[in-house]
C-alpha positions, 0 to 999 in steps of 0.5 A, a space after each residue: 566153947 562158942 555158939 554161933 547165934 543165926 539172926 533174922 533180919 527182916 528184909 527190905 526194899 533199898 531200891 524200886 523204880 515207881 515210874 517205868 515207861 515203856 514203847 508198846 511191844 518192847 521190854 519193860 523192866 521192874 527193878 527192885 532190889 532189896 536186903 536181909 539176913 539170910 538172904 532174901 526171896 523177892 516176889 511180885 504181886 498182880 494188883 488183886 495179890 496174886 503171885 506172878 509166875 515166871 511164864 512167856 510174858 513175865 520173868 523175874 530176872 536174877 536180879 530181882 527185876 520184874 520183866 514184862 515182854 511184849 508190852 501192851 496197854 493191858 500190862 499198864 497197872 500196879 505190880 507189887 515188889 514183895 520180900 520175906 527170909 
């Protein structure tokens, strides 16, 4: 007889681009991607810890990407790419 064992692997960041530059009304986007066992769930955080929430100006894309649209001059701060299982 065999079990089958399930095991967590924390998930991590492979990849996040620091630095975006972006023209004033465009699209930015934020990658990052990361990996884990079973699957991850990203999420990204205002400076002061707040979730983003997918609205008419942020979107986190399929592939983990934050998308700003429209992007002024109060858009310019630090995002942060969060993980978990």
């Amino acid at each position: 007889m065999f079990f089958s064992i399930p095991f967590l692997d924390k998930p991590y960041i492979v990849y996040i681009k620091k630095n975006v530059a972006v023209y004033k009304g465009k699209l930015a986007e934020l990658p990052c991607k990361a990996v884990g066992h079973p699957g991850v769930t990203m999420r990204w955080l205002m400076p002061n810890g707040a979730r983003i929430k997918s609205d008419e100006k942020f979107t986190t894309a399929s592939n983990g990407s934050l998308l700003i649209k429209d992007v002024q001059m109060g858009d310019v701060r630090n995002y942060t790419c969060d993980t978990h299982n």
